[in-house]
C-alpha positions, -999 to +999 in steps of 0.1 A: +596+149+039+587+182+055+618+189+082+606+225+089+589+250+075+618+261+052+610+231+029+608+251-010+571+235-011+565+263+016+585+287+002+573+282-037+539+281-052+553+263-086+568+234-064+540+236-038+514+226-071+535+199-084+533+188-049+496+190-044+489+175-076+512+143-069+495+136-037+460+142-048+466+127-082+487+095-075+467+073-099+466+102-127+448+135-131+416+131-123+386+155-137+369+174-110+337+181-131+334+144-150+353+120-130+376+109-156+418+098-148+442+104-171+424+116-199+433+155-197+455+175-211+478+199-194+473+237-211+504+255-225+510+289-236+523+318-222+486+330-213+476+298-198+471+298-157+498+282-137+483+245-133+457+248-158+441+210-176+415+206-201+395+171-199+392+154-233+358+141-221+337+167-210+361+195-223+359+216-194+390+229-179+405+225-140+431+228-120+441+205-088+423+231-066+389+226-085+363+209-064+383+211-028+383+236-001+413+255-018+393+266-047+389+297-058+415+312-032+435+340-041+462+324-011+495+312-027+493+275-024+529+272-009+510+293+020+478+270+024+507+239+025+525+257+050+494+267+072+483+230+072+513+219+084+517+246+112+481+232+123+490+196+122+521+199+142+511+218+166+500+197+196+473+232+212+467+243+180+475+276+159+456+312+164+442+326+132+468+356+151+494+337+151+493+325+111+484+356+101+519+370+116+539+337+106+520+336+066+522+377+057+484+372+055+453+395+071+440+383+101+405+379+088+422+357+058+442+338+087+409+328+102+392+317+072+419+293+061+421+281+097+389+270+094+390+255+062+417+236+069+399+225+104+369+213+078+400+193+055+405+175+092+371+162+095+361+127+088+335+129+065+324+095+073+338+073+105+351+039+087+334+014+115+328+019+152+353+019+178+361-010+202+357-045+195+362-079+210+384-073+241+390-038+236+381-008+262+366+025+253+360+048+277+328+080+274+328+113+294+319+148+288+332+180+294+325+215+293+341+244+269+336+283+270+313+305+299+320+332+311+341+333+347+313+352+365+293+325+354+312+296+369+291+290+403+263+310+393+236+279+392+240+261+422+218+235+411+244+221+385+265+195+400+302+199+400+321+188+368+284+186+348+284+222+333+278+260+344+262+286+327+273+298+288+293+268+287+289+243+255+291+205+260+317+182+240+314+142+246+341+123+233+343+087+232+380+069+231+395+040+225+422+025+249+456+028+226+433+035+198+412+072+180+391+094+196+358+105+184+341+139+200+308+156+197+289+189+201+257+181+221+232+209+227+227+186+264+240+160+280+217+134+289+204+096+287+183+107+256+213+120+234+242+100+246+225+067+237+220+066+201+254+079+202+266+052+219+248+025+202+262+039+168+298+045+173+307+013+197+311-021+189+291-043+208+317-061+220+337-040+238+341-028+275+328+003+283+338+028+312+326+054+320+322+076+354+294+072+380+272+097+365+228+088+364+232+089+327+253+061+319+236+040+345+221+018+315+246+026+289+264-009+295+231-026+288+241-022+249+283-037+259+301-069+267+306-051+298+303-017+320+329-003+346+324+031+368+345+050+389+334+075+416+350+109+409+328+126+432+336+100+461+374+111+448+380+074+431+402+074+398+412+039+395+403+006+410+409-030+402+445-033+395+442+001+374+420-013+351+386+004+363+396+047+346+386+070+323+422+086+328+425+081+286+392+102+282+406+128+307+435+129+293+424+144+259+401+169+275+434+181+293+453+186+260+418+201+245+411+224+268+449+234+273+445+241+235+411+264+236+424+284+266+455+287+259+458+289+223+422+301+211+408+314+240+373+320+231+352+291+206+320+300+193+286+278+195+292+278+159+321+268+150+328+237+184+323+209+162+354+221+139+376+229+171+370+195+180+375+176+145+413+195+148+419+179+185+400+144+174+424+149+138+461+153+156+449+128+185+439+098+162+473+106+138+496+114+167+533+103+169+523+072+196+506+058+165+534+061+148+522+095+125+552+119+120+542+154+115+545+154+075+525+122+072+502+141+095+498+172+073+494+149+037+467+132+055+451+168+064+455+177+031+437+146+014+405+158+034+400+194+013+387+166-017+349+174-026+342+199+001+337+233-001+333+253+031+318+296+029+320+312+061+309+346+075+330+360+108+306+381+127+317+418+132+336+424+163+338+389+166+377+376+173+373+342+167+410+327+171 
């Protein structure tokens, strides 16, 4: 549907409601305060708000925006569409810098909707665990932010496994499949394995690298494969034996955070990485173009509400 960003649901607010209100009420309008479908009436007049219902239940009135992270914006809608979409197609992400230029809005409104939108992206709930009978995921970790005088300060931390200031992101993927990432205040035995446990089938092969704590982590699988990236090994046994898929992500996540974002607080990881996990697991290989990709964004600001503070002087991208 969307070709580019010249599509009139970007350029008009009217159109951009109808819009909103088709994909979010496809069975009928639906009351955000009672529950109810199809039993409102739209409000006429030429005082009444753009978009405006009145529930013949609870007699309380709504728009579409009511009960989702759009609510009580005073952004045009046809910009929140457009600023979705710019976030869903674009493989390293968007700067709150960059919106704020290509939307005609403050910086500081930029960054808020970026996040918002990054909370629209997040599943709520993960529909089952990954993997299954013959299926391969692979686990690793990696290592986001510090500062560059930091990188070889502790000597003690082996290479790949963290430096100082840096924040940890595990991410578990499925060969061919989604990706699933976390923030962990450590890495370790102790908080990868409930993890594990809960978000991988039973059945499935997992691989991992060489490191201590996944030495037992296949205890809980059909089966458990290491490679040796400190002895320099990547793939063994006919190419099957990797975590090349894993690696893989990281590259385009941290190609993103550098490149586009540059600095990510503590704070805010866990939504960076339910934007990367978001366009990986709907990505065009899957067969996701970029509108379906930005309606299925969109569907995700339903019954959540998100208020942020930006710390002064902080220029969270």
């Amino acid at each position: 549907m969307f070709a580019d960003i010249n599509n009139p649901v970007f350029q008009d607010e009217a159109k951009a409601r109808d819009w909103l209100e088709a994909e979010l009420w496809a069975g009928g309008v639906v009351c955000p305060h009672c529950g109810t479908v199809d039993r409102s009436t739209k409000v006429q007049g030429e005082t009444a708000r753009a978009g405006l219902y009145m529930c013949n239940e609870c007699r309380k009135q709504f728009t579409v925006t009511v009960g989702t992270l759009f609510e009580r914006s005073h952004v045009p809608l046809n910009k929140w569409l457009m600023a979705v979409y710019l976030m869903s197609s674009s493989k390293k992400g968007m700067s709150a810098h960059q919106m704020h230029r290509m939307l005609g809005v403050s910086y500081k409104t930029a960054w808020f909707m970026a996040h918002r939108i990054r909370e629209a992206m997040r599943d709520g709930k993960f529909p089952g665990p990954l993997g299954g009978q013959n299926k391969v995921v692979e686990a690793d970790e990696t290592y986001i932010g510090g500062k560059e005088k930091n990188k070889h300060a502790n000597k003690r931390i082996r290479k790949g496994r963290g430096a100082v200031g840096k924040e940890a992101a595990f991410s578990l993927v499925e060969r061919d499949g989604k990706v699933r990432s976390f923030h962990l205040p450590e890495v370790s035995a102790k908080t990868l394995k409930p993890i594990l446990k809960a978000q991988i089938d039973g059945r499935t092969f997992l691989m991992t690298d060489e490191a201590g704590m996944y030495r037992k982590a296949g205890d809980d699988f059909a089966g458990h494969g290491t490679v040796n990236h400190s002895a320099d090994e990547y793939v063994r046994h006919g190419g099957f034996m990797h975590t090349n898929t894993v690696e893989n992500y990281f590259s385009i996540l941290k190609r993103g955070i550098t490149g586009t974002y540059h600095h990510v607080s503590q704070q805010h990881l866990k939504r960076y990485l339910a934007e990367f996990d978001f366009r990986y697991n709907e990505r065009a290989k899957l067969g996701v173009s970029d509108s379906e990709r930005m309606t299925k964004a969109v569907k995700g600001i339903v019954g959540k509400r998100l208020t942020l503070r930006r710390p002064e002087g902080r220029a969270n991208a």
